[in-house]
SEZAZA-314091 format. One record per residue (C-alpha): y negated, x, z. Coordinates in pm, whole numbers, always signed. Layout:
BEGIN
> c2|c1|c3
> Y|X|Z
...
//
This chain:
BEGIN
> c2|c1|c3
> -10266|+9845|+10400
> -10497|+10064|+10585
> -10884|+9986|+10629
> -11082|+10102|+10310
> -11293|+10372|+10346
> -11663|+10256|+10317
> -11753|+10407|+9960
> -12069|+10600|+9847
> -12338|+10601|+9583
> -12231|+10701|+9235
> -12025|+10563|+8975
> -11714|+10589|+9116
> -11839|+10626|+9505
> -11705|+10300|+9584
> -11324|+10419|+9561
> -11107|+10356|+9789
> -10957|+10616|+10021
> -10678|+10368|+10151
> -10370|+10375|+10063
> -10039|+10195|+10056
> -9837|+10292|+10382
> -9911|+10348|+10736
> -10177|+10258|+10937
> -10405|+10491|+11099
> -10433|+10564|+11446
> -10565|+10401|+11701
> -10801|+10035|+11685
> -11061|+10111|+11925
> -11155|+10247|+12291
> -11356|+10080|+12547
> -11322|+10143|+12924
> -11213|+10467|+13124
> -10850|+10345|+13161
> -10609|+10509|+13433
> -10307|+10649|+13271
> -10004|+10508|+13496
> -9741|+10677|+13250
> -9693|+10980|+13052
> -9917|+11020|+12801
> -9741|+11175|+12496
> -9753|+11274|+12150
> -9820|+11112|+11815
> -9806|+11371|+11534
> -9558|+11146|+11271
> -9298|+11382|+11189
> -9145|+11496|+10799
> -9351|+11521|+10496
> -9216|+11546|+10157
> -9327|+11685|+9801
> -9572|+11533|+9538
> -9448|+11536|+9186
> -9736|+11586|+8904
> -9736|+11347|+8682
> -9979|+11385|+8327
> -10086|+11064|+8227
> -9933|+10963|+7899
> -10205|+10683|+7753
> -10563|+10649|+7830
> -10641|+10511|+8168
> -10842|+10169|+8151
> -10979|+10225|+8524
> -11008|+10377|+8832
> -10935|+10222|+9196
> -11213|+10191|+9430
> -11385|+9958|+9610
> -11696|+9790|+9456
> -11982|+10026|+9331
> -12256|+10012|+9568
> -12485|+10235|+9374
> -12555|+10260|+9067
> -12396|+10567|+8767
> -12617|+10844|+8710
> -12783|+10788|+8432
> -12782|+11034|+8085
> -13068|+11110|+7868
> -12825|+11125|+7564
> -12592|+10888|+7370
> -12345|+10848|+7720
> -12493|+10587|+7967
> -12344|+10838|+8286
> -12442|+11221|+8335
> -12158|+11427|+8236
> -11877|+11534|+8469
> -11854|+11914|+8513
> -11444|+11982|+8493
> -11513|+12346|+8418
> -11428|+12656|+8679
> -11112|+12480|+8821
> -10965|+12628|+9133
> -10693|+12583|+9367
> -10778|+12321|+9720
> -10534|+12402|+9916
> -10526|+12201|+10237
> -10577|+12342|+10581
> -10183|+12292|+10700
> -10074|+12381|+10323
> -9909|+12032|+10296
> -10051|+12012|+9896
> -10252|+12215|+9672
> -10452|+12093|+9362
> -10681|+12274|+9122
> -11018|+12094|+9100
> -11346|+12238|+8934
> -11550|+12427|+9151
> -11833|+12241|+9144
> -11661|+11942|+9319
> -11701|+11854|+9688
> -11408|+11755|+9856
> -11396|+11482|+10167
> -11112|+11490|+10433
> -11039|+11155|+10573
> -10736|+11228|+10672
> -10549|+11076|+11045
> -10240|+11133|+11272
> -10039|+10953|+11033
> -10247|+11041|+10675
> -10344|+11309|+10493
> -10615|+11153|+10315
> -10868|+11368|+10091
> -11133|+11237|+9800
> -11297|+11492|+9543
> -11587|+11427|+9393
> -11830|+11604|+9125
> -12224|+11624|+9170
> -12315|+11270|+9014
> -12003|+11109|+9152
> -11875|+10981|+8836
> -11572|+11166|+8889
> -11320|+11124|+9160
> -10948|+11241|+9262
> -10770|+11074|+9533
> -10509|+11247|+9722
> -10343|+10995|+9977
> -9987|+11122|+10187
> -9795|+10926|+10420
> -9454|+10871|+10569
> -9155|+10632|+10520
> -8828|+10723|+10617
> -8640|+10480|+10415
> -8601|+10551|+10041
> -8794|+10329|+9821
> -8648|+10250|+9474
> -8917|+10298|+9177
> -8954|+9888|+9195
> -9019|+9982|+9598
> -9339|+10200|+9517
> -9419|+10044|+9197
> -9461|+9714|+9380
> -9654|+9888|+9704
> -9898|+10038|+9442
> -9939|+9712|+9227
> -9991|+9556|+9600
> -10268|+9772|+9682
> -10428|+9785|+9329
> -10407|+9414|+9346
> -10530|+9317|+9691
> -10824|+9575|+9644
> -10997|+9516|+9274
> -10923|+9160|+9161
> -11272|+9077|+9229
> -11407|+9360|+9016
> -11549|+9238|+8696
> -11229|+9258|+8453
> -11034|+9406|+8662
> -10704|+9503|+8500
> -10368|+9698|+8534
> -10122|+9786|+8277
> -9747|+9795|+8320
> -9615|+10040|+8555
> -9488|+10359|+8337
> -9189|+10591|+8486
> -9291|+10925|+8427
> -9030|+11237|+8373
> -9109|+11398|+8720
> -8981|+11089|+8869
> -9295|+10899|+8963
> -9458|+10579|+8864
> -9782|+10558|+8693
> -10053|+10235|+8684
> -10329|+10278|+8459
> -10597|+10037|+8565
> -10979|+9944|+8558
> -11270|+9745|+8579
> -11639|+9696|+8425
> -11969|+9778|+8646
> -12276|+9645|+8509
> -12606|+9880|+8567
> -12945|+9830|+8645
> -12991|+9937|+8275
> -12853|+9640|+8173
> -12570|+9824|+8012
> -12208|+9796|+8151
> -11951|+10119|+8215
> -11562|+10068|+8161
> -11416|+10252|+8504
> -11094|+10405|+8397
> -10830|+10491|+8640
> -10459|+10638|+8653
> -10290|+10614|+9025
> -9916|+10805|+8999
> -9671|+10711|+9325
> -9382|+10873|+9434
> -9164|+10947|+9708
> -8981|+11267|+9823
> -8784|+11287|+10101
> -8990|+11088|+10387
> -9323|+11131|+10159
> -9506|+10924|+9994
> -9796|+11013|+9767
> -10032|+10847|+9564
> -10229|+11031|+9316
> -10528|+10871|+9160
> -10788|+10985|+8899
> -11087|+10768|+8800
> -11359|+10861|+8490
> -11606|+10682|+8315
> -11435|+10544|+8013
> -11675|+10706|+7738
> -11617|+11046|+7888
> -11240|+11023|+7936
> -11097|+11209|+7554
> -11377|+11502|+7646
> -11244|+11564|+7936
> -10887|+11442|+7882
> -10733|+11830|+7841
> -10890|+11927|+8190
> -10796|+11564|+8414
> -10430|+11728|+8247
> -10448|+12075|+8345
> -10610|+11917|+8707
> -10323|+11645|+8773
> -9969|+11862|+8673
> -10179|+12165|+8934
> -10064|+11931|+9260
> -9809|+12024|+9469
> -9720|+11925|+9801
> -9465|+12141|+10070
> -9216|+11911|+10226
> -9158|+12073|+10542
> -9519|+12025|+10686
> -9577|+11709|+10896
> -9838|+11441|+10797
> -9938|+11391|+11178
> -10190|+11599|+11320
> -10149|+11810|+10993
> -9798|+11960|+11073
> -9483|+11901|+11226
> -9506|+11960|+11628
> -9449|+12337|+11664
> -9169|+12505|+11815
> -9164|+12800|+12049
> -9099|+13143|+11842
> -8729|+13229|+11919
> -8677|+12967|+12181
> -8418|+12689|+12102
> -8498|+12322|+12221
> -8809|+12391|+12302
> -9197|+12308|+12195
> -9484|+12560|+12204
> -9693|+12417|+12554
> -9981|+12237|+12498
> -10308|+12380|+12662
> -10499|+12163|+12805
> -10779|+12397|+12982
> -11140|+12361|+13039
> -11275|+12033|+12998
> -11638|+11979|+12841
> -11789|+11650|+12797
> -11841|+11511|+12428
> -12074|+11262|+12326
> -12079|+11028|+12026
> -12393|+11078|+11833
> -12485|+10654|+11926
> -12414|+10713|+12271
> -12074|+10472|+12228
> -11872|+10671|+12445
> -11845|+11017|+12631
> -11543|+11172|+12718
> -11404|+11491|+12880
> -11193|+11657|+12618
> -11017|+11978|+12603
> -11274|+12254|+12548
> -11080|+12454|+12305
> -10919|+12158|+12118
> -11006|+12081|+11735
> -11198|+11770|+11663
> -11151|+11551|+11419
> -11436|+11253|+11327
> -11235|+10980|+11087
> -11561|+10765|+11172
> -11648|+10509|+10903
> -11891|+10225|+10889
> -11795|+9982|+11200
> -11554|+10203|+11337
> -11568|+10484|+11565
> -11241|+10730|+11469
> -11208|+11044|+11673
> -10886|+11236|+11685
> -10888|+11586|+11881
> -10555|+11800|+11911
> -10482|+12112|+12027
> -10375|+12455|+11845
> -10040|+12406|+11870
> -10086|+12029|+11717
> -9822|+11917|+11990
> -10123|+11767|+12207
> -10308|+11491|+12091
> -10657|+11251|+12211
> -10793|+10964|+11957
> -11040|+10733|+12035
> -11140|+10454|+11856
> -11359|+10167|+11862
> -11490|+9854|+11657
> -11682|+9553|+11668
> -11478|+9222|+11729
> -11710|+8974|+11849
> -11482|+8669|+11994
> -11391|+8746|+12294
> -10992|+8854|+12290
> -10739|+8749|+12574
> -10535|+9032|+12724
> -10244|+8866|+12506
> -10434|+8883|+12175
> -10553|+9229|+12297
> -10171|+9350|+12349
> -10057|+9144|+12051
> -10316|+9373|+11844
> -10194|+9689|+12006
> -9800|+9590|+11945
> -9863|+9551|+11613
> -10042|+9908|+11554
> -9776|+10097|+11702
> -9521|+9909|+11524
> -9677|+9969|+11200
> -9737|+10320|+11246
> -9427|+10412|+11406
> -9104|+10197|+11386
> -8971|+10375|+11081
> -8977|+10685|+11359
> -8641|+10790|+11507
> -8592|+10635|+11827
> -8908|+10483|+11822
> -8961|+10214|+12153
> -9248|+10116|+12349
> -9279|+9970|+12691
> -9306|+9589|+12795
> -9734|+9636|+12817
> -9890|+9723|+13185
> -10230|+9528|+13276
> -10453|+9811|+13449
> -10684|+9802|+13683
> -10994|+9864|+13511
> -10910|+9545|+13281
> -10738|+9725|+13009
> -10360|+9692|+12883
> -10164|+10015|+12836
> -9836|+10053|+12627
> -9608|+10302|+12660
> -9420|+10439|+12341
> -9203|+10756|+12236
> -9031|+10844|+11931
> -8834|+11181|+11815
> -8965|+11389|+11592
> -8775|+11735|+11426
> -8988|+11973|+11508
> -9017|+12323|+11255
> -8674|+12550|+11336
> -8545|+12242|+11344
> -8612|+12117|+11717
> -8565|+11775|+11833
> -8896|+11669|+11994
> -8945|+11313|+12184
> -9294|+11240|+12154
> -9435|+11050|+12455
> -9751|+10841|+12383
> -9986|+10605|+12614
> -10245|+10401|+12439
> -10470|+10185|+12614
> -10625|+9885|+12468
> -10917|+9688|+12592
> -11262|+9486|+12497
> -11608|+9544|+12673
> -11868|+9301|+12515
> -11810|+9329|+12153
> -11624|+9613|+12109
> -11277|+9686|+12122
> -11128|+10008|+12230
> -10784|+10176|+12174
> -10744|+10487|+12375
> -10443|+10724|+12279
> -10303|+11048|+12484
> -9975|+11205|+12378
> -9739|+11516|+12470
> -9419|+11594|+12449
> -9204|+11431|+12705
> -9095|+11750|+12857
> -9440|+11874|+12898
> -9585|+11540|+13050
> -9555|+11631|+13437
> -9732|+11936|+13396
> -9976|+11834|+13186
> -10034|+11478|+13384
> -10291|+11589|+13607
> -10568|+11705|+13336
> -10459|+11403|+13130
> -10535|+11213|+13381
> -10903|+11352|+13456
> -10947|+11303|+13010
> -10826|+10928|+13079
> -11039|+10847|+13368
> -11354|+11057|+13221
> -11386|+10789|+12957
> -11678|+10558|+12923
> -11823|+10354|+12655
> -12137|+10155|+12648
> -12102|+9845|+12408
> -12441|+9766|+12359
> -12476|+10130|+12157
> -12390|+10111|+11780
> -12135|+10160|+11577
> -12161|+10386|+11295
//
C-alpha cells in the first residue's frame, strides 16, 4: 500500500488517494550527496486500459480516509448541499493515458508519481468524489488476485470508520470486479450521513486500475443516471507509460535509440519552508506530490527520459546506515522488481554520510525500443529527517550527461530544522 493522501474538508474530503500497487517514488532527501555512479532513469514502463464498469446495486459507501470536516450542510429535507452532476465533460489527462467525463463544475487534483497516475475529482461542497488510481504489475492477476488487493486496501483503510462495511465482490461484464462499500459520519448537527461508495478493479495488460465513486447516501437514486453516464465515459490508452506520464521516448526514425535528455541551464529552486534548495534543470517540468509530513518533488524533462525526485520526511529515532539502506532496498524493490531486468547494486557508503544504491531496469520504449534505465538514489538522515535523493537517465546517455548530474547532486542541501509541509 502506498501512503494515504492527507484528505480535505467536506464530506467526502477525507478519501483516500492511495491505492493498491506500487509505491511511490522516493522516501526522503537530506544531504548534498556525490553521485559515484550513473544516475539513470525511473519512468516504470507499459500501461494498460481501464474497463468501465456501471455499478449494478446501490453503493453502501465510499473509500476515504476519516472525515476531518464536517458535510455541507442543506437548508432543505437532505442533511448535505446537493452535488452538481450537470454539464459533464471529457478530463482527459495530460499524457492521454485515460479520459473520463466529469461535470464541469468539478475540480480535479493530480497526485499522481513516477510510478502512479493518481487523480481525485471533486464538486464545490466536496460531497462528491471520483478516484482515478493507475499502476503497473507485470504479472497477470486472476479476478481473486485484484479482488483480494482491493478488499486488502478497503480493509486496512476503513475498519475504524463507524460501520464500516463491504459487500461481496461482484464480476462485472467488462471484466472487472466491483466492491460496494461504506461507512456512517456523524455531524456536528447531531445527525449522521451514510457514505456510499463503489471502487471497480481491473487489470489490462501490465495495468491496473481502480475506479472509485463515493456520494452521500440520500443523494445517490437522484443522481444515480449521471454517476452512470460518468463511470462507463472512462477509458484508458494502453500504450502510454505510468512513469513520468509516458513511456521513455524514442528518437523519430532512429532504431535503438532514446530522444537525449537536456539537461541545460541550471537555476536554483527552493522549497517554500526552506527544507531544501537544489539546482535543477531550468527548462525541466516540476512536479510537487507534497503532502502533510512529506516533502515529494519529482522534475523531468520534455522528453520524460530524464528524471530528479526529492523527497523528505520526519523519522525521529535516529536510523543506522543499515536501517537507512534496509529502508531504501525495500523501496526500490517494491517499486521496481516486477521491471524487466530489474537489479540494484550491493549499497555504497558516501562521503557526505549518505548511502547510495545503484539500480537499472529495461523498459520498451514507444516504436518499440528497448531502453535500460539507469537510476542512483541516495538515502540519508540529518536530524529528524530522512532524505531519498533520485537521478536517472538512460544508460547510454549517462557519460554525457554525468557532469551536470553531478553539479544537480552536489547542489543539494537541506536544513532539518525547517518544516515539513
Amino acid at each position: 500500500m502506498r501512503r494515504l493522501w492527507l484528505p480535505t474538508l467536506g464530506l467526502i474530503g477525507m478519501i483516500v488517494l492511495a491505492a493498491c500497487g506500487v509505491a511511490p517514488i522516493a522516501e526522503s532527501p537530506t544531504a548534498a550527496p556525490s553521485p559515484t555512479e550513473r544516475p539513470t532513469v525511473t519512468p516504470r514502463p507499459k500501461p494498460t486500459a481501464k474497463p468501465t464498469a456501471e455499478p449494478t446495486e446501490e453503493p453502501t459507501a465510499a473509500p476515504t480516509e476519516e472525515p476531518t470536516g464536517e458535510p455541507t450542510a442543506a437548508s432543505g429535507p437532505l442533511a448535505t448541499k446537493k452535488i452538481d452532476m450537470e454539464n459533464l465533460k471529457t478530463y482527459s489527462y495530460k499524457t492521454s493515458i485515460f479520459a473520463i467525463d466529469v461535470p464541469d463544475s468539478w475540480s480535479a487534483d493530480d497526485r499522481s508519481s513516477a510510478t502512479e497516475v493518481l487523480v481525485r475529482f471533486t464538486d464545490k461542497t466536496e460531497n462528491g468524489v471520483v478516484l482515478v488510481d493507475l499502476f503497473e504489475n507485470k504479472e497477470q492477476q486472476t479476478q481473486e488476485q485484484l479482488t483480494k488487493l482491493l478488499n486488502d486496501y478497503l480493509d486496512q483503510t476503513y475498519t475504524k470508520q463507524k460501520k464500516f462495511s463491504r459487500d461481496d465482490p461482484k464480476p462485472q461484464s467488462d471484466g472487472s470486479v466491483l466492491v460496494v462499500w461504506g461507512y456512517d459520519v456523524d455531524l456536528s448537527t447531531g445527525k449522521t450521513v451514510r457514505l456510499l461508495g463503489n471502487s471497480f478493479v481491473e487489470q489490462h495488460d501490465n495495468l491496473i486500475s481502480v475506479l472509485t465513486w463515493a456520494v452521500p447516501e440520500e443523494q445517490f437514486d437522484s443522481l444515480r443516471t449521471e454517476i452512470h453516464a460518468l463511470i462507463n465515459s472512462y477509458s484508458i490508452d494502453s500504450s502510454i507509460s505510468v512513469a513520468g506520464g509516458s513511456s521513455p521516448t524514442a528518437e523519430g526514425g532512429a532504431s535503438g535509440q532514446l530522444k537525449p535528455v537536456e539537461i541545460g541551464e541550471l537555476e536554483t529552486y527552493n522549497y517554500s519552508t526552506g527544507l531544501f534548495s537544489i539546482d535543477a534543470p531550468k527548462g525541466w517540468t516540476l512536479k510537487d506530490n507534497s503532502k502533510t509530513g512529506e516533502a515529494i518533488l519529482v522534475w523531468s524533462d520534455s522528453s520524460e527520459n530524464g528524471l530528479l525526485v526529492v523527497d523528505l520526511f520526519q523519522e525521529k529515532k535516529q536510523q543506522s546506515n543499515d536501517e537507512l539502506v534496509k529502508l531504501l532496498q525495500n523501496f526500490l524493490n517494491k517499486s521496481f522488481q516486477s521491471e524487466q531486468d530489474f537489479s540494484m547494486d550491493d549499497p555504497q557508503a558516501q562521503a557526505d554520510g549518505s548511502q547510495l544504491i545503484v539500480w537499472s531496469y529495461t523498459a520498451k520504449a514507444t516504436g518499440g525500443v528497448n531502453a535500460k534505465l539507469l537510476g542512483n538514489s541516495f538515502i540519508e538522515q540529518r536530524g529528524d529527517k530522512v532524505s531519498i535523493l533520485t537521478t536517472a537517465v538512460p544508460d547510454d546517455q549517462f557519460d554525457k550527461l554525468k557532469p551536470e548530474t553531478n553539479k544537480i547532486i552536489n547542489s543539494y542541501k537541506i536544513d532539518p530544522s525547517a518544516d515539513l509541509p
